[in-house]
N, C-alpha and C positions, 0 to 999 in steps of 0.2 A: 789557211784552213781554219772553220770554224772550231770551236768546243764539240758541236753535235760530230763532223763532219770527222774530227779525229777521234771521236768516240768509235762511231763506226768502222773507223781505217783499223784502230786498233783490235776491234772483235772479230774482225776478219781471219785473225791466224790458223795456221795449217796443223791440224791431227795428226803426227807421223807421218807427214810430208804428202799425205795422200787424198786430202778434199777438205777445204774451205768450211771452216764452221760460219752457220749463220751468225748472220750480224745480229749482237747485242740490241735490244729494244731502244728504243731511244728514253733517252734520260724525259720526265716530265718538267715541265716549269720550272717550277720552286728548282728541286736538286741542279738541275743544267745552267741554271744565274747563280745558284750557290758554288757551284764547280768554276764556274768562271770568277766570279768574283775569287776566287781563293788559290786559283790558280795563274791570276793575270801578272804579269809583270811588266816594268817598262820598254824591255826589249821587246815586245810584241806590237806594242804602238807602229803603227806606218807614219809617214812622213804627213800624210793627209791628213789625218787625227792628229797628228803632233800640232802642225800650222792649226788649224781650229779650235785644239785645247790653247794654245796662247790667246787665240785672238779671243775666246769666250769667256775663258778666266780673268783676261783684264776687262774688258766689257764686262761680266758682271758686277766686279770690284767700282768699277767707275758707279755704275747703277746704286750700288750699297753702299759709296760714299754718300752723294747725292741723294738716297733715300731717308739716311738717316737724318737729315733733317725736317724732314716731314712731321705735322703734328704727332700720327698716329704714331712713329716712332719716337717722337721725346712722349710722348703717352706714356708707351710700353715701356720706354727705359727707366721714364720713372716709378713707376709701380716695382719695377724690378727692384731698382736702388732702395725701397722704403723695405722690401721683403728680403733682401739676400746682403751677405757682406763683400765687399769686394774682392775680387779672387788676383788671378795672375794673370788672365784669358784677356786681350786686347780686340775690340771691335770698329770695323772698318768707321776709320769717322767720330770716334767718341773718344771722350779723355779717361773714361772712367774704366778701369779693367772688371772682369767680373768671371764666372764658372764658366767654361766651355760651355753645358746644359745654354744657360743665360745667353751664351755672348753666340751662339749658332742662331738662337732667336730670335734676337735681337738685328744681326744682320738680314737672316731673311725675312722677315718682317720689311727690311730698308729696301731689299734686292727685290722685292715684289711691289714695291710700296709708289712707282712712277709709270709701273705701266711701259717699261723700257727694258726686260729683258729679257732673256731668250728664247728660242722654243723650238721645239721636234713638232712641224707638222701633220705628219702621219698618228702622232698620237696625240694634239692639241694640249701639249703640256710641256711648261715651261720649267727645265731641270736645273738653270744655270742658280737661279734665286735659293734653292736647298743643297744642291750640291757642292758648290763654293762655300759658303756659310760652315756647312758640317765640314769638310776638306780645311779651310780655314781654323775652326775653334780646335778639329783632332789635332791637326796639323802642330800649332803651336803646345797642344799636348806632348805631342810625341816626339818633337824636334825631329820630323823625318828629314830625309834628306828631298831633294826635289826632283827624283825620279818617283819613286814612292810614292811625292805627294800626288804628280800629276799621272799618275796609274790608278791612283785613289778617286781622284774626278772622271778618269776616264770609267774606272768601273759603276761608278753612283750615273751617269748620263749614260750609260750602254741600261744600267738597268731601267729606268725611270723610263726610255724610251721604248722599249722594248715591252715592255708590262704594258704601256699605254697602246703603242699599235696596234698591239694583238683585240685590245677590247673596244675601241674608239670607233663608231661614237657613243655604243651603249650604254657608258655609266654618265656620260652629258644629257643623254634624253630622260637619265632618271633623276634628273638633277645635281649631280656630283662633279667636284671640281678637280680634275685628276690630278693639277700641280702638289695637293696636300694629300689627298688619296692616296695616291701611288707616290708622290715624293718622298715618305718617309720609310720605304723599302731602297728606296736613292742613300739618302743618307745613311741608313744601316749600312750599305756596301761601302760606301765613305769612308767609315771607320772602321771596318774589317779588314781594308784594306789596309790603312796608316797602323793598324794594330798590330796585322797579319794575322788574322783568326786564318783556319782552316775552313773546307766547306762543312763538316759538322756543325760548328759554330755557326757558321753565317745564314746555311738553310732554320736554325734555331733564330736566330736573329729577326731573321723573314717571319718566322712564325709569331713570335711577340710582337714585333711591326706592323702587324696587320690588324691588331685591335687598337690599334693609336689609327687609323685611318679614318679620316673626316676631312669634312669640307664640302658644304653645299651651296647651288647657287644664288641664296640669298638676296648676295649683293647687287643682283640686278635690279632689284626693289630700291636699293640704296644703302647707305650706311658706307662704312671701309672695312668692316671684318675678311673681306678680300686680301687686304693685305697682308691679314698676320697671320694665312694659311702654310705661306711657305717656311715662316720661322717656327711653327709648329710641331710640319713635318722635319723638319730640320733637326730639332729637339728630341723630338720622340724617338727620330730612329737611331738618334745618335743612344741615345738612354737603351732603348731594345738590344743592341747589339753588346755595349758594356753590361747589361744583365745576361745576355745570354753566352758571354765568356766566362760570366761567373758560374755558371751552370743551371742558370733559369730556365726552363724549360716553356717551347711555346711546341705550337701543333707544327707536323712535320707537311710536306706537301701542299702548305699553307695556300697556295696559288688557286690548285686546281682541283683541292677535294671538296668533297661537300662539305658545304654549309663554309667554302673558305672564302677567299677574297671574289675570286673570278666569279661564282653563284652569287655572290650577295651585293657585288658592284654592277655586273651587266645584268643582275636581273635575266638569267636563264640556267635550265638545268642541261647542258649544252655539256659534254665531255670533254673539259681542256688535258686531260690527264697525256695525251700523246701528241699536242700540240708542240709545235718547233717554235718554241718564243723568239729566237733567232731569225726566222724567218720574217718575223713581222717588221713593218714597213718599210719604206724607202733607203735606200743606202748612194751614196756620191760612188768617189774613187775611194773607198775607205770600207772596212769590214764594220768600219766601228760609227755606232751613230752620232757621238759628238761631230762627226766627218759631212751628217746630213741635218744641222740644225742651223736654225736660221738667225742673224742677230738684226735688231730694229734700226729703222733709219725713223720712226715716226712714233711721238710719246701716245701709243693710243695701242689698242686692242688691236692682236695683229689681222681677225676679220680683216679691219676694215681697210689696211695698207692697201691691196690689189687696186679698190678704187681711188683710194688717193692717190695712187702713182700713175691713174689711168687721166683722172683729173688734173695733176698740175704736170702732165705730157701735152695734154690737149692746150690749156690754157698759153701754155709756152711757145708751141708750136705755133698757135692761130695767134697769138695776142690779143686774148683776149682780157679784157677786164670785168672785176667781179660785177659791174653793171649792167654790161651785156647779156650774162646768162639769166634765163627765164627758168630753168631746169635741168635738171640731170637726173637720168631715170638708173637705175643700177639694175643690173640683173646677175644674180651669183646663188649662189648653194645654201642649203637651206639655213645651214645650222648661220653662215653668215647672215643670213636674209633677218634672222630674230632678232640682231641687233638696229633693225630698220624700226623697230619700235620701242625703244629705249630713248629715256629722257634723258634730260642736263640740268638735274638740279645737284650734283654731288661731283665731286671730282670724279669718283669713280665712275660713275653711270656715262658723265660724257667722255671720257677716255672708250666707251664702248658702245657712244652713238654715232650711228650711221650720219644723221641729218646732223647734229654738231660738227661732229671731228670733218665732213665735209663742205659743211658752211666754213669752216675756219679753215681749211685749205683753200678754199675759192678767196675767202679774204683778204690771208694771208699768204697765200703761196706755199706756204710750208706748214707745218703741225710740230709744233712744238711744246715744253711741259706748258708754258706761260699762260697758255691760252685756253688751258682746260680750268687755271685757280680760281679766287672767288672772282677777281676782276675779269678773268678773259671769258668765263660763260656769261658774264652780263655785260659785253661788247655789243650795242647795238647793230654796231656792223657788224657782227658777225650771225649774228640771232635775226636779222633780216633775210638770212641767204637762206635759215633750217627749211622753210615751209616749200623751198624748191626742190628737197632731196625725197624722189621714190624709189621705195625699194624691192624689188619682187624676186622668188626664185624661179630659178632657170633650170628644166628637169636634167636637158643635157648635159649643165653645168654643174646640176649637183650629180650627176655622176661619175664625174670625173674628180671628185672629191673624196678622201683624201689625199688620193692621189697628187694632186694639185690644187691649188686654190685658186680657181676660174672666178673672171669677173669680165662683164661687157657693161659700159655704160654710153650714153648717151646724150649731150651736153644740146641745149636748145637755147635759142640768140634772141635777142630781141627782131633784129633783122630779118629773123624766119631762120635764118643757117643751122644747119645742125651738125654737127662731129661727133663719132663713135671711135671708142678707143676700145683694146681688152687688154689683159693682161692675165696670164696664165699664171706665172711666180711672183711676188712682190721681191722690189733689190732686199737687199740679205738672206736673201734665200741662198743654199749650197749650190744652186742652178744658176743663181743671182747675186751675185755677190757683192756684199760691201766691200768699196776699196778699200786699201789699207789704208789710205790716207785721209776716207772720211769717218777707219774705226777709231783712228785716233783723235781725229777733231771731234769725237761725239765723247770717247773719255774724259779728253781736256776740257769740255763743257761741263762734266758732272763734276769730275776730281778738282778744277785747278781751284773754284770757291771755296771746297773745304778743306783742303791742301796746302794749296800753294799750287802754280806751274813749275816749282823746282822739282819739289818732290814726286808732282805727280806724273815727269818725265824721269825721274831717277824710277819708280811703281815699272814705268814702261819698260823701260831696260833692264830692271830684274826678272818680269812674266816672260820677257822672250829671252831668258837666259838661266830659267826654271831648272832645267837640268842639268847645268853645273852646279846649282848649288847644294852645300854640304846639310848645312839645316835651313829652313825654311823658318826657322823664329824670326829672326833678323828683318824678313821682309816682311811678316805679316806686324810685325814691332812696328815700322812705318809704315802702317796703314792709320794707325791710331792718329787720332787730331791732337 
């Protein structure tokens, strides 16, 4: 039974046993994520959710190893180390301990920083990169124990997805990036969670969180400030929620009143106030959305998976080699169609082109991070295949989005042959799932460099054994390099 769902059941009681009072109004937004988050606990988890928060938790973790090597993260870290002194706070991949505030940022920053983690399609935003991070830095604040902790991720990914559903794709056509928008009401619930705020507390939480929200899409232009949206969000709402146990005061109903998030993100005067946020999008076998979120098998923007998986099916099947193909036409939704015009001068930008990231699958057969860095966008081979990738949208196809993320492409031979593939889900979808045995060989890629493979099989063995454990310092201790 939902939050809304027992709300009702409960207003339903009988007047001197003689007629049914009407059902209480339904709780709006803001209050009804605040009631949940303040109410969740880990007996409520399903088995579904359960399998998914392991598999997403160490998947992000691996991501935040792996990221942290990245320029823009020794960047950030350093700037941090000239401005802060060092704390007790341990972050994924680094020697240096620092402030919970600091070391939440610092990982999400690392978790967003490959272009390799996770996401809720219905809302086109990626929760694992803030919610981890903030779960992470409270976590070793709090020495929760690991029922707690992974109650804490489940409630920061129910919200972040749940916020995003409901408005997507509105605040992308007005330019807004929802991973740092709406991530840092993610990680307020994070902490409210590991703290145990009440819903009082947590709807106030929400309210200060919502003037930390930013993140625009810039980076399409180029640059990396893409990457240090989700340590932002991460930070801020970690910070929002610590002020508002103190008794800071933000605005109440923050979600759906005027002039709040929902008006000023989708850009309409539209009445969210009786909206069932619960309702919005997609759900698996699981009430809970960590249950319907996807994790990457390919280092690039998850657009453009559908055709990559349509492309190296095709390739595999026919045998074909990347000389043979004259062309491949794509046809898919719109908001993916935008990335058919995006260039490859920036790690980021070709992690989000269409003609790149598919010239390097035809190449290479796979998409990997290697071939997005300085050297693999200036592979000739691979920069010879771009001028063969069209992109156009498909009206039918965009409307079966977000529903799904529909793709039909069309691969043309030298020989005149042609093959059409589609793909409706890319693998790691909750429809599509990654196997367990390639989420592990994709952690042991990022982890075992900066690791060890000892350690970063002792990581495995503690995330799927999360809820025995008493405190949770101990493991986030070995995450540190």
């Amino acid at each position: 039974m939902s939050i809304q769902e027992a709300d009702r059941a409960a207003a339903k009681g009988r007047s001197g046993g003689k007629k049914v009072e009407a059902a209480a109004p339904r709780l709006g937004p803001t209050k009804a994520l605040a009631r949940f988050v303040a109410t969740l606990s880990f007996d409520d988890i399903d088995a579904a959710a359960l399998y998914k928060l392991r598999c997403h938790t160490l998947d992000t973790i691996g991501v935040c190893l792996a990221g942290g090597r990245q320029e823009v993260s020794r960047m950030a870290a350093s700037v941090l180390e000239e401005l802060t002194a060092p704390g007790a706070v341990p972050v994924p991949g680094l020697s240096r301990r620092t402030d919970a505030l600091s070391a939440a940022f610092l990982a999400g920053t690392a978790g967003h920083g490959l272009e390799l983690d996770d996401g809720f399609r219905p809302g086109a935003i990626h929760p694992g990169c803030v919610v981890i991070p903030a779960a992470l830095a409270i976590g070793h604040v709090t020495g929760a124990d690991g029922k707690r902790f992974l109650a804490a991720i489940t409630a920061g990914y129910e919200v972040a997805a749940r916020i995003a559903a409901l408005l997507h794709p509105r605040p992308r056509w007005r330019g807004f990036h929802n991973t740092s928008a709406i991530g840092v009401f993610a990680a307020a619930a994070v902490t409210a969670v590991l703290k145990g705020y009440n819903e009082t507390v947590v709807e106030n939480a929400f309210g200060l969180a919502a003037s930390s929200s930013s993140g625009i899409r810039s980076y399409v232009r180029g640059g990396d400030v893409k990457r240090i949206h989700p340590g932002l969000a991460a930070r801020d709402g970690i910070l929002a929620a610590l002020l508002a146990a103190k008794g800071y005061q933000g605005a109440s109903d923050v979600l759906e009143c005027k002039d709040g998030f929902f008006h000023s993100f989708a850009g309409t005067e539209e009445d969210f106030s009786g909206a069932d946020i619960f309702a919005a999008g997609g759900q698996a076998n699981s009430r809970f959305a960590v249950a319907d979120c996807y994790i990457k098998p390919h280092a690039c923007c998850r657009h453009l998976h559908p055709a990559i998986d349509a492309l190296l099916d095709i390739l595999k099947t026919e045998d074909l080699a990347a000389e043979d193909v004259t062309s491949i036409d794509v046809a898919t939704y719109k908001i993916a169609a935008t990335h058919g015009k995006i260039g490859w001068n920036a790690m980021t930008t070709a992690q989000m082109s269409f003609p790149f990231a598919l010239a390097a699958a035809l190449e290479h057969r796979a998409v990997h991070l290697h071939h997005f860095d300085d050297d693999g966008r200036k592979d000739r081979n691979v920069l010879r295949h771009c001028a063969k990738v069209h992109v156009s949208v498909d009206g039918a196809l965009d409307a079966r989005y977000p529903s799904q993320r529909p793709v039909r492409i069309e691969v043309a031979t030298r020989s005149g042959r042609r093959f059409t593939g589609a793909v409706d889900e890319p693998l790691g979808a909750a429809s599509n799932p990654l196997p367990d045995a390639q989420l592990r060989e994709k952690f042991h890629a990022l982890a075992d460099p900066v690791i060890g493979s000892k350690r970063a099989e002792g990581v495995a063995r503690d995330v799927w054994a999360l809820e025995r454990t008493a405190d949770v310092r101990p493991f986030i201790e070995g995450l540190a390099a």
